[in-house]
Backbone and ligand atoms as CSV (ligand in chain L), in Angstrom:
chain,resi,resn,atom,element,x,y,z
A,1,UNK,N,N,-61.978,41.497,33.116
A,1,UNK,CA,C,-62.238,40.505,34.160
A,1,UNK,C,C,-63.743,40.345,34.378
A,2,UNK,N,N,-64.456,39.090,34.602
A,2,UNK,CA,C,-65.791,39.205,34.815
A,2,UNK,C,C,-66.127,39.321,36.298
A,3,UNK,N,N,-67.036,39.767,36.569
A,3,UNK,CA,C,-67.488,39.816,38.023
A,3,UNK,C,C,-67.043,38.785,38.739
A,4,UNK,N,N,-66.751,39.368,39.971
A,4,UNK,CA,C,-66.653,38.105,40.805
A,4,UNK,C,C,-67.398,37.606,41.352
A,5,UNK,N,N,-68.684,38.599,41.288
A,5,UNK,CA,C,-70.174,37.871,41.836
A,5,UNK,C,C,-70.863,37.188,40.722
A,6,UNK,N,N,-71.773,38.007,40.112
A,6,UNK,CA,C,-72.486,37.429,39.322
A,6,UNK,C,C,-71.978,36.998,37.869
A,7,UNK,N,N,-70.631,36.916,36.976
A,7,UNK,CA,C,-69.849,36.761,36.481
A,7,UNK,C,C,-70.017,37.321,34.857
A,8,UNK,N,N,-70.948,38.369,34.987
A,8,UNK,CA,C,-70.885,38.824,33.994
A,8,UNK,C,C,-69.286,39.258,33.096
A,9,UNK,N,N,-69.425,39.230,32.131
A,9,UNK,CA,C,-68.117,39.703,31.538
A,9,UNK,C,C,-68.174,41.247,31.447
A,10,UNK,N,N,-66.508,41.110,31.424
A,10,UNK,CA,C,-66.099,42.878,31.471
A,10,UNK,C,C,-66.367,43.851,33.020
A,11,UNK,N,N,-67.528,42.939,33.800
A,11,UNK,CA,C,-67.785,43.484,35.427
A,11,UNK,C,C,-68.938,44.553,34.504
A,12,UNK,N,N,-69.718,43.968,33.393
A,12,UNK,CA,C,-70.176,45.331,32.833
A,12,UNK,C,C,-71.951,45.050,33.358
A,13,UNK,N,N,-72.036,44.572,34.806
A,13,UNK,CA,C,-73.600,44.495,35.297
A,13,UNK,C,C,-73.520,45.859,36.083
A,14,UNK,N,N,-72.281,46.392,36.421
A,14,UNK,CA,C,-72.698,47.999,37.282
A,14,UNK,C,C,-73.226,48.643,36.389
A,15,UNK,N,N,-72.697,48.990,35.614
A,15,UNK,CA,C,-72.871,50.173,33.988
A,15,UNK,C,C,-74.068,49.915,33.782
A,16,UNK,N,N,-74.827,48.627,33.523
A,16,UNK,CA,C,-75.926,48.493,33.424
A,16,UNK,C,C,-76.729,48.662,34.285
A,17,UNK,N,N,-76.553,48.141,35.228
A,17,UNK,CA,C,-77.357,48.177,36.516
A,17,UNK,C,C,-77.867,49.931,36.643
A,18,UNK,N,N,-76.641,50.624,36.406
A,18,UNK,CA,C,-76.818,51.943,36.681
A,18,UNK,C,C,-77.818,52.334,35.732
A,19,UNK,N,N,-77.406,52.036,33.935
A,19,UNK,CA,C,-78.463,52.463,33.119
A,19,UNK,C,C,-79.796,52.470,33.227
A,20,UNK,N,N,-79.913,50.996,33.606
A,20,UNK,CA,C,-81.278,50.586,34.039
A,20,UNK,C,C,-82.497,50.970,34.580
A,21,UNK,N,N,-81.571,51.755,36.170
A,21,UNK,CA,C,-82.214,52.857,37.017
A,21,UNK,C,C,-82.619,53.515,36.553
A,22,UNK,N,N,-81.766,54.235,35.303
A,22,UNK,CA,C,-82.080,55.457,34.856
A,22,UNK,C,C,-83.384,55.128,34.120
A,23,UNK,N,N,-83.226,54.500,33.259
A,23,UNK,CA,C,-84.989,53.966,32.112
A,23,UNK,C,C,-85.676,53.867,32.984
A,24,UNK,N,N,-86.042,53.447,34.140
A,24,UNK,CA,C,-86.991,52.890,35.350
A,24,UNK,C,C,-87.276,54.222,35.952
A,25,UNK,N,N,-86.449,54.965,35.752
A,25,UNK,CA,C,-86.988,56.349,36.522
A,25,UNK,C,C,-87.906,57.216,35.977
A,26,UNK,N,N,-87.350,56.937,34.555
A,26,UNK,CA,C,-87.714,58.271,33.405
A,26,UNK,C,C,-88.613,57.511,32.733
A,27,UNK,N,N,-88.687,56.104,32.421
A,27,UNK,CA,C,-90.284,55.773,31.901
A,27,UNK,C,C,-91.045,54.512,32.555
A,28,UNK,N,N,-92.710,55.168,33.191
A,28,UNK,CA,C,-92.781,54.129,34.021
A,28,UNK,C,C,-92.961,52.872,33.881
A,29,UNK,N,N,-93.058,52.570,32.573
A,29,UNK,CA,C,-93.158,51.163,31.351
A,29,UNK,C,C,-92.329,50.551,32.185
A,30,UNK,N,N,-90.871,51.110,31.999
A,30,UNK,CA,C,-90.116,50.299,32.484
A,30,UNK,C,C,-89.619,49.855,33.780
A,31,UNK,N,N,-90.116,51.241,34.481
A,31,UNK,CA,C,-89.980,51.394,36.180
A,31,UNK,C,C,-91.274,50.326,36.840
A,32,UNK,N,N,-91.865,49.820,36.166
A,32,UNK,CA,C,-92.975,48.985,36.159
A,32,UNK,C,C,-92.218,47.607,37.316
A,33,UNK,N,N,-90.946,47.234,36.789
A,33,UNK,CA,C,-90.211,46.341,37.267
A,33,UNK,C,C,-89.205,46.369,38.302
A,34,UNK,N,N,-88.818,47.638,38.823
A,34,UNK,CA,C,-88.548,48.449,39.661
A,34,UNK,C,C,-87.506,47.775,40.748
A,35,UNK,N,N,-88.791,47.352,41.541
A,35,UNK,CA,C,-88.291,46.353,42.885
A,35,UNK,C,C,-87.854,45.267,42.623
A,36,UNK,N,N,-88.208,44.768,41.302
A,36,UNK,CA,C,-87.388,43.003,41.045
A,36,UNK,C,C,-85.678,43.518,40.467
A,37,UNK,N,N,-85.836,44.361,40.146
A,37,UNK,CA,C,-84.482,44.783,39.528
A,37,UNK,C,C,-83.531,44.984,40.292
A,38,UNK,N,N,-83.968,45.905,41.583
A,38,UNK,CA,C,-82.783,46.311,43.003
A,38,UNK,C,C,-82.855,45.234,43.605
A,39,UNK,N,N,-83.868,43.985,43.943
A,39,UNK,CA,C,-83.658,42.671,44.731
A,39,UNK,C,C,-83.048,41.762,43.936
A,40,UNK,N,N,-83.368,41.532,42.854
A,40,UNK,CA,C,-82.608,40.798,42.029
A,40,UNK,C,C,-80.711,41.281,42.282
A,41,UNK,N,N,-80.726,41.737,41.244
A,41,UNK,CA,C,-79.413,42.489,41.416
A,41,UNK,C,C,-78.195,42.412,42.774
A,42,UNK,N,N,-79.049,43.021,43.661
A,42,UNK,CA,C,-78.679,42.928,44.921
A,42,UNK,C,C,-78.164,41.777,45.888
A,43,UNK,N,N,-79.152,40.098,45.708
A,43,UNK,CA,C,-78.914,39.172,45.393
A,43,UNK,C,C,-77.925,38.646,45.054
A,44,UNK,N,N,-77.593,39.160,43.650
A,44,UNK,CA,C,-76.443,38.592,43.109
A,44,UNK,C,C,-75.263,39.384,43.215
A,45,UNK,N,N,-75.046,40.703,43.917
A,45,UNK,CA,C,-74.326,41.555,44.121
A,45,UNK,C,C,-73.912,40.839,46.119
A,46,UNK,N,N,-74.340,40.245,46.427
A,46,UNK,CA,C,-73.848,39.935,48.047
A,46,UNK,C,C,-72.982,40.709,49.351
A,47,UNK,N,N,-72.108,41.243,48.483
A,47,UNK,CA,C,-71.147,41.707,48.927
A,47,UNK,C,C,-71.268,43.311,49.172
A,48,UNK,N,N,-72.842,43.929,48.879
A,48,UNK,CA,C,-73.093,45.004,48.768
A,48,UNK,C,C,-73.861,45.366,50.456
A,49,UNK,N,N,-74.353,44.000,50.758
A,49,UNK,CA,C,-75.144,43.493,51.517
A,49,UNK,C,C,-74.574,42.581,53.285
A,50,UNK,N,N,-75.687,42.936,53.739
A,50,UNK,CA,C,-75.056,42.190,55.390
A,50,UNK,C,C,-75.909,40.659,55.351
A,51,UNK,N,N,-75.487,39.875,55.864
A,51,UNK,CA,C,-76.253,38.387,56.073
A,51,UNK,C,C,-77.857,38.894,56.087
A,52,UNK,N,N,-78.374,39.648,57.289
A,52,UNK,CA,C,-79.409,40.057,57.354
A,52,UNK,C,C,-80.432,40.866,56.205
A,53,UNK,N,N,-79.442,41.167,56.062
A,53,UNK,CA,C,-80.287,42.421,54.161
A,53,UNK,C,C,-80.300,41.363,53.405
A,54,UNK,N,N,-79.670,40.437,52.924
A,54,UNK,CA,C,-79.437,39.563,51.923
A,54,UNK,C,C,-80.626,38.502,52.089
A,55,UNK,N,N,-80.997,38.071,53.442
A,55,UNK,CA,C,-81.648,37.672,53.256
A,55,UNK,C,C,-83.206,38.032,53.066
A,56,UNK,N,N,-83.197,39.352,53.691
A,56,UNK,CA,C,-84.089,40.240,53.542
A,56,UNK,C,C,-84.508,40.382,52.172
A,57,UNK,N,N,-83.820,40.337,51.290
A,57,UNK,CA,C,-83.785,40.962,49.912
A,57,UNK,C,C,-84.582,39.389,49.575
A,58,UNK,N,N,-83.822,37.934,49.106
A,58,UNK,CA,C,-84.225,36.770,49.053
A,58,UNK,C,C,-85.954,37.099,49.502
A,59,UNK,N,N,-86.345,37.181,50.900
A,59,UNK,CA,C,-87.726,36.887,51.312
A,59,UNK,C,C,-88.817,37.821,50.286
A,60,UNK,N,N,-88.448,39.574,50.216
A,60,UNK,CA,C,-88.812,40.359,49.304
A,60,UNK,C,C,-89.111,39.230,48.101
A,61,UNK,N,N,-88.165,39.139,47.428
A,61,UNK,CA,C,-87.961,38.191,45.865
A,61,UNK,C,C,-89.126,37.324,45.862
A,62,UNK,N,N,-89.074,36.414,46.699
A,62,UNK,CA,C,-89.674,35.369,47.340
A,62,UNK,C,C,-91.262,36.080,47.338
A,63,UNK,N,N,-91.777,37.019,48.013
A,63,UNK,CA,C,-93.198,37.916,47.874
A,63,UNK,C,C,-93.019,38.347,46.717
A,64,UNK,N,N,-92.405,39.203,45.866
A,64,UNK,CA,C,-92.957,39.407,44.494
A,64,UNK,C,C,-93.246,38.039,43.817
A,65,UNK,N,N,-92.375,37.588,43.954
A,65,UNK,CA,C,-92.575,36.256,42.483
A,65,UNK,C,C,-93.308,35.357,43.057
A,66,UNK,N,N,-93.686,34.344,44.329
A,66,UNK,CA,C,-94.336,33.346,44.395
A,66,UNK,C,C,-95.796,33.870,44.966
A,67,UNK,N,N,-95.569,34.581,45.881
A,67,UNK,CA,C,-96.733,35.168,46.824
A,67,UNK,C,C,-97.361,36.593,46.070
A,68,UNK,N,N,-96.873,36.672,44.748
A,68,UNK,CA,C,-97.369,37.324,44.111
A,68,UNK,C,C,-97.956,38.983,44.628
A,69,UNK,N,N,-97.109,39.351,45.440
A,69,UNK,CA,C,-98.058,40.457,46.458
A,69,UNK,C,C,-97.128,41.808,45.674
A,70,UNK,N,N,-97.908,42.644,45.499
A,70,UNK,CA,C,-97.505,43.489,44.517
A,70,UNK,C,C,-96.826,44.850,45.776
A,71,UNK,N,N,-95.839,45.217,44.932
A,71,UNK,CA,C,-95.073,46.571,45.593
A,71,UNK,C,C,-95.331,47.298,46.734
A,72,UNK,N,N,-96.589,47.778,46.386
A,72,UNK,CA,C,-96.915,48.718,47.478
A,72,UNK,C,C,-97.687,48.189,48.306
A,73,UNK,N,N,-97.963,46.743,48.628
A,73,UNK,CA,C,-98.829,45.583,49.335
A,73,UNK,C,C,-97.238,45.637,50.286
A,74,UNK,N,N,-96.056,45.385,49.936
A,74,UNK,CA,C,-94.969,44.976,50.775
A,74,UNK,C,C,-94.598,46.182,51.195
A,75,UNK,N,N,-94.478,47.020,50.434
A,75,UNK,CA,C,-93.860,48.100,51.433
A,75,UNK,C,C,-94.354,48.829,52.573
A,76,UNK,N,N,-96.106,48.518,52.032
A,76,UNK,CA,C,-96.554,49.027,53.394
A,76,UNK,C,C,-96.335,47.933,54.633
A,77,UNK,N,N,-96.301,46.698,54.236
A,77,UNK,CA,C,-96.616,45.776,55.307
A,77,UNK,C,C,-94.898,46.114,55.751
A,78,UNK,N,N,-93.716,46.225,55.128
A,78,UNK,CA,C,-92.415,46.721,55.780
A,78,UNK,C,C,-92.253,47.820,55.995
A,79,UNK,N,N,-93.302,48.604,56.013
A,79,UNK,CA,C,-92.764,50.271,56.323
A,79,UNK,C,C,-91.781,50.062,57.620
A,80,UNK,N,N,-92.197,49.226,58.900
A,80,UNK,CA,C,-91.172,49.794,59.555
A,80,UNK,C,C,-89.958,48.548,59.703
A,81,UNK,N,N,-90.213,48.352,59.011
A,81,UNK,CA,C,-88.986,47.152,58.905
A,81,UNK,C,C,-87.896,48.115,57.514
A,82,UNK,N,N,-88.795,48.574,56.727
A,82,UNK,CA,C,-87.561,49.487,56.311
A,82,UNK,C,C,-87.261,50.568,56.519
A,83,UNK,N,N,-87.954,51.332,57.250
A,83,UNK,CA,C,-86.849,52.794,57.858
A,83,UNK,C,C,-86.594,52.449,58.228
A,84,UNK,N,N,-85.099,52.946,57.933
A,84,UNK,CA,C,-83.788,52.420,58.840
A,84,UNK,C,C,-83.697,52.751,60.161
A,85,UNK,N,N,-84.801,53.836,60.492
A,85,UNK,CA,C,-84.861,54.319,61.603
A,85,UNK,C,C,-84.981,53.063,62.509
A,86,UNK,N,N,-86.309,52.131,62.293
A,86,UNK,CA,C,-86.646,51.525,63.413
A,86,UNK,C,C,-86.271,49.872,62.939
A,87,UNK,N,N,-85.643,49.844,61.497
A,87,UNK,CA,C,-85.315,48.486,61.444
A,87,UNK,C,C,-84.345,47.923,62.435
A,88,UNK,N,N,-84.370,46.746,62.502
A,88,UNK,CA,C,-83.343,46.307,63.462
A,88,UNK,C,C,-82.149,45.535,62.992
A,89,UNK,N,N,-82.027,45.385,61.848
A,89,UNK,CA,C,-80.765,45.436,61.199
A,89,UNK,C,C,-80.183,46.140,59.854
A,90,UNK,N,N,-78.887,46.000,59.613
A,90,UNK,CA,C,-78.102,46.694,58.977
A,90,UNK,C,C,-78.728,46.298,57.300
A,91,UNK,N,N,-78.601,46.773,56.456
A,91,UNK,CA,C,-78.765,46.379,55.410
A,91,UNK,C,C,-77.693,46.565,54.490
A,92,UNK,N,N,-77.155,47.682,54.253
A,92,UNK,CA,C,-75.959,47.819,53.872
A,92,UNK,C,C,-74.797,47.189,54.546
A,93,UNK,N,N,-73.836,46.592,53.557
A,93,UNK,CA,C,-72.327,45.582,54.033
A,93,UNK,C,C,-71.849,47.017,54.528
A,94,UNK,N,N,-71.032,46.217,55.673
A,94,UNK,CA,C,-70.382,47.655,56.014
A,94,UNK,C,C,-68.547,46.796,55.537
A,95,UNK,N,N,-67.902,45.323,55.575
A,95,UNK,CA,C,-67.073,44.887,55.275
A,95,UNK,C,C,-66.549,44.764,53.918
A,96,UNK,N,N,-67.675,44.744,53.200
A,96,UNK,CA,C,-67.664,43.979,51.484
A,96,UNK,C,C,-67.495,43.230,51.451
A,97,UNK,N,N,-67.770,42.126,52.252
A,97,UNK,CA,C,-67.462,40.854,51.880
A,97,UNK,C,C,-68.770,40.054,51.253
A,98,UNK,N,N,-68.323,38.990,50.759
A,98,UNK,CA,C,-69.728,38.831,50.028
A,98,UNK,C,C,-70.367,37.596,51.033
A,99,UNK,N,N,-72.054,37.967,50.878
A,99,UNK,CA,C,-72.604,36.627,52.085
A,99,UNK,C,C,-72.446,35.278,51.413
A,100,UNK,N,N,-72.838,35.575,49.837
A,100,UNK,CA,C,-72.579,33.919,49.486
A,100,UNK,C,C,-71.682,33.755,48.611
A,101,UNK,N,N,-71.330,32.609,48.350
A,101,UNK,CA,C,-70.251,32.002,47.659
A,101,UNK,C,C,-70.507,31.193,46.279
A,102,UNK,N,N,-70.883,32.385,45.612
A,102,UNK,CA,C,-71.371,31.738,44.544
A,102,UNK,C,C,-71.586,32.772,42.889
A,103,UNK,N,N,-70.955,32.308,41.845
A,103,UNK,CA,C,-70.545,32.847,41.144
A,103,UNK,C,C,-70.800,32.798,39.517
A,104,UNK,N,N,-71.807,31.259,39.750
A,104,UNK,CA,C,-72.295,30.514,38.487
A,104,UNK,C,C,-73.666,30.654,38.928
A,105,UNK,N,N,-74.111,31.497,37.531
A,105,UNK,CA,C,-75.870,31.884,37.733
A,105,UNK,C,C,-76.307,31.897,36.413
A,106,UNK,N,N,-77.809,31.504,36.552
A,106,UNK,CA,C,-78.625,30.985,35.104
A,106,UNK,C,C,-78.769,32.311,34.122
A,107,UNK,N,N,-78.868,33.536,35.025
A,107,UNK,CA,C,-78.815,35.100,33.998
A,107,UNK,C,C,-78.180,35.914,35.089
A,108,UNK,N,N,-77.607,36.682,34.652
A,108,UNK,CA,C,-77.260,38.046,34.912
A,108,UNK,C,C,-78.289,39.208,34.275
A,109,UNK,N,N,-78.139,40.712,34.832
A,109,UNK,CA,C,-78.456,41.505,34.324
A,109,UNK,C,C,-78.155,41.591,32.883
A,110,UNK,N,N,-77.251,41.154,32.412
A,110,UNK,CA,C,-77.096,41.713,30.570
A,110,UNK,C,C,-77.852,40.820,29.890
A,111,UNK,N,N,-78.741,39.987,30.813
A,111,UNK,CA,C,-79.841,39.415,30.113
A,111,UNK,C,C,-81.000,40.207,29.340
A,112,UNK,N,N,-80.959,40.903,30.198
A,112,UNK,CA,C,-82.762,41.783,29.641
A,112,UNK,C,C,-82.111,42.824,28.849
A,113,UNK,N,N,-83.112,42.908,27.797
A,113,UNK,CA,C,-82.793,43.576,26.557
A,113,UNK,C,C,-83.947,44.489,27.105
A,114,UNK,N,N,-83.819,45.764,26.195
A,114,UNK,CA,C,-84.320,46.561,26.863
A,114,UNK,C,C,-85.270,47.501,25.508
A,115,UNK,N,N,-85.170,46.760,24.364
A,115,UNK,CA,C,-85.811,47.755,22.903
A,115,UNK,C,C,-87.183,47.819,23.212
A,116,UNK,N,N,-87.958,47.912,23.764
A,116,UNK,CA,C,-89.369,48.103,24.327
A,116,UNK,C,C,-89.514,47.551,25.829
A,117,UNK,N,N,-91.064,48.068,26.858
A,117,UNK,CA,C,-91.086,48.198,27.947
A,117,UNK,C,C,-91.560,46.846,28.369
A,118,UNK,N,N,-92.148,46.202,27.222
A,118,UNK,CA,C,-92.810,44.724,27.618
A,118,UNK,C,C,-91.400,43.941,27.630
A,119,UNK,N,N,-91.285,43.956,26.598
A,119,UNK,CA,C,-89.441,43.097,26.805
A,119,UNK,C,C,-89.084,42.782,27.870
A,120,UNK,N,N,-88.910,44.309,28.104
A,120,UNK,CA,C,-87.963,44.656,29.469
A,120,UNK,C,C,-88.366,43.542,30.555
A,121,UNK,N,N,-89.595,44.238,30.874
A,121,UNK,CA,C,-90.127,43.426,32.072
A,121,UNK,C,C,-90.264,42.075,31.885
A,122,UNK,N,N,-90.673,41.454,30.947
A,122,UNK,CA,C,-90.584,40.012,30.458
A,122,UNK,C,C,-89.555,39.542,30.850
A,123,UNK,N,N,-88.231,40.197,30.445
A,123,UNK,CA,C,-86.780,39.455,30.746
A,123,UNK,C,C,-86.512,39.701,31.836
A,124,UNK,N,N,-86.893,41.016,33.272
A,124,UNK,CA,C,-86.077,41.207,34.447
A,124,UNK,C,C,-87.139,40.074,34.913
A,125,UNK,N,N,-88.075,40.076,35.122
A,125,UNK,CA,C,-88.873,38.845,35.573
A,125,UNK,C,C,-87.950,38.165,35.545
A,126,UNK,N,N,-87.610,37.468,34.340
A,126,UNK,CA,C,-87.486,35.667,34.150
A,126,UNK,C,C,-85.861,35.752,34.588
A,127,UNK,N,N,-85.433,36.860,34.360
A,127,UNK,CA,C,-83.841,37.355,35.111
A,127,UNK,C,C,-83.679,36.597,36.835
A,128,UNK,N,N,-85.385,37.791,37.498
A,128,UNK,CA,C,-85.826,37.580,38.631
A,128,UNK,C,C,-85.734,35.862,39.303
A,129,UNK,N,N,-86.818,35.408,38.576
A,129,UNK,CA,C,-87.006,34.000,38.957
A,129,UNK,C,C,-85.696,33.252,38.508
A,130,UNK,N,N,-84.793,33.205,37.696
A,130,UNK,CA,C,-83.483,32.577,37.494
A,130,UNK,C,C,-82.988,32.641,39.033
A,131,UNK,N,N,-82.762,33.663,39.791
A,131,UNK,CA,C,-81.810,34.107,40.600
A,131,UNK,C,C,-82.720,33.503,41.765
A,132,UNK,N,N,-83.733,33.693,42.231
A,132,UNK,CA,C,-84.305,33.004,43.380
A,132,UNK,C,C,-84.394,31.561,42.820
A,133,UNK,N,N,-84.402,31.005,42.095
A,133,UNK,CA,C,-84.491,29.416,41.644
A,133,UNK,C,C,-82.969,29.280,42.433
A,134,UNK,N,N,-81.792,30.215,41.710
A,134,UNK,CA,C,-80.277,29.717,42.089
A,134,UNK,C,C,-80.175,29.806,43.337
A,135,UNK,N,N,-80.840,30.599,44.237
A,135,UNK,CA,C,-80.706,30.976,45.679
A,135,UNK,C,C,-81.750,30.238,46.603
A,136,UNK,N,N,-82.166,29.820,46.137
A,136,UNK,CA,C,-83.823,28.858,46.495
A,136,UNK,C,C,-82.875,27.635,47.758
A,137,UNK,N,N,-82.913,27.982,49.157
A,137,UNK,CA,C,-82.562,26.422,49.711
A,137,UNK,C,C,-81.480,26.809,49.792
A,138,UNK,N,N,-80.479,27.766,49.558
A,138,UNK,CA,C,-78.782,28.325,49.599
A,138,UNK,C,C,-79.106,28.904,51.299
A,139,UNK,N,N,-78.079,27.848,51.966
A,139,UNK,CA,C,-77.979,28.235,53.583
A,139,UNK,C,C,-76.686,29.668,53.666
A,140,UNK,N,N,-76.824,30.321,54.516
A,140,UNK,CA,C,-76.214,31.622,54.600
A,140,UNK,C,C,-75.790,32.300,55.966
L,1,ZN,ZN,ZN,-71.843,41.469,38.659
């Protein structure tokens, strides 16, 4: 069966998704891409997510790719918007339901090939910008 979110076939974007982490952890070539990979993903995963995180995630997307502001430029400026301590909303779905309704997307994760670290990042990028182009103006 393919996803019911992002419609990969076989539902085989977890397996990956999971692999992924793992290369991103263990080499930083590839961990290079890091944060576009869990917002991306996440994105197209909805249902992992509360209205508020989702869109949270979107605005993130939105600062890496257009506003160009690099990782640790956002996280400091969200430090307290992301401890959960003092954020003021949920980020994790606590229902599973998914926020959007939508199931036809320009890439999925089994887009990016992964045989070297430039690749990689080349394709979660353009993975990246696929998914905020599809979500670009999507009311929620
Ligand atoms: Zn999926």
């Amino acid at each position: 069966m393919n996803c019911p979110e992002c419609g990969a076939p076989d539902s085989l974007c977890q397996t990956r998704f999971d692999e992924l982490l793992v290369l991103e952890f263990t080499d930083a070539g590839y961990g290079a891409v890091h944060h576009l990979t869990v917002a991306t993903y996440m994105l197209q995963h909805s249902s992992k997510l509360t209205r508020e995180g989702w869109l949270h995630e979107r605005e993130l997307l939105r600062e890496f790719l257009i506003a160009n502001k690099p990782p640790a430029f956002i996280r400091k400026q969200n430090k307290d918007l992301v401890d959960s301590g003092k954020r003021k909303f949920k980020i994790k779905s606590r229902d599973g339901l998914p926020v959007i309704n939508k199931t036809i997307w320009t890439k999925t994760i089994l887009d990016a090939r992964t045989e070297n670290a430039e690749v990689y990042c080349e394709d979660v990028t353009a993975w990246a910008r696929s998914v905020l182009e599809d979500v670009q103006g999507l009311e929620v």
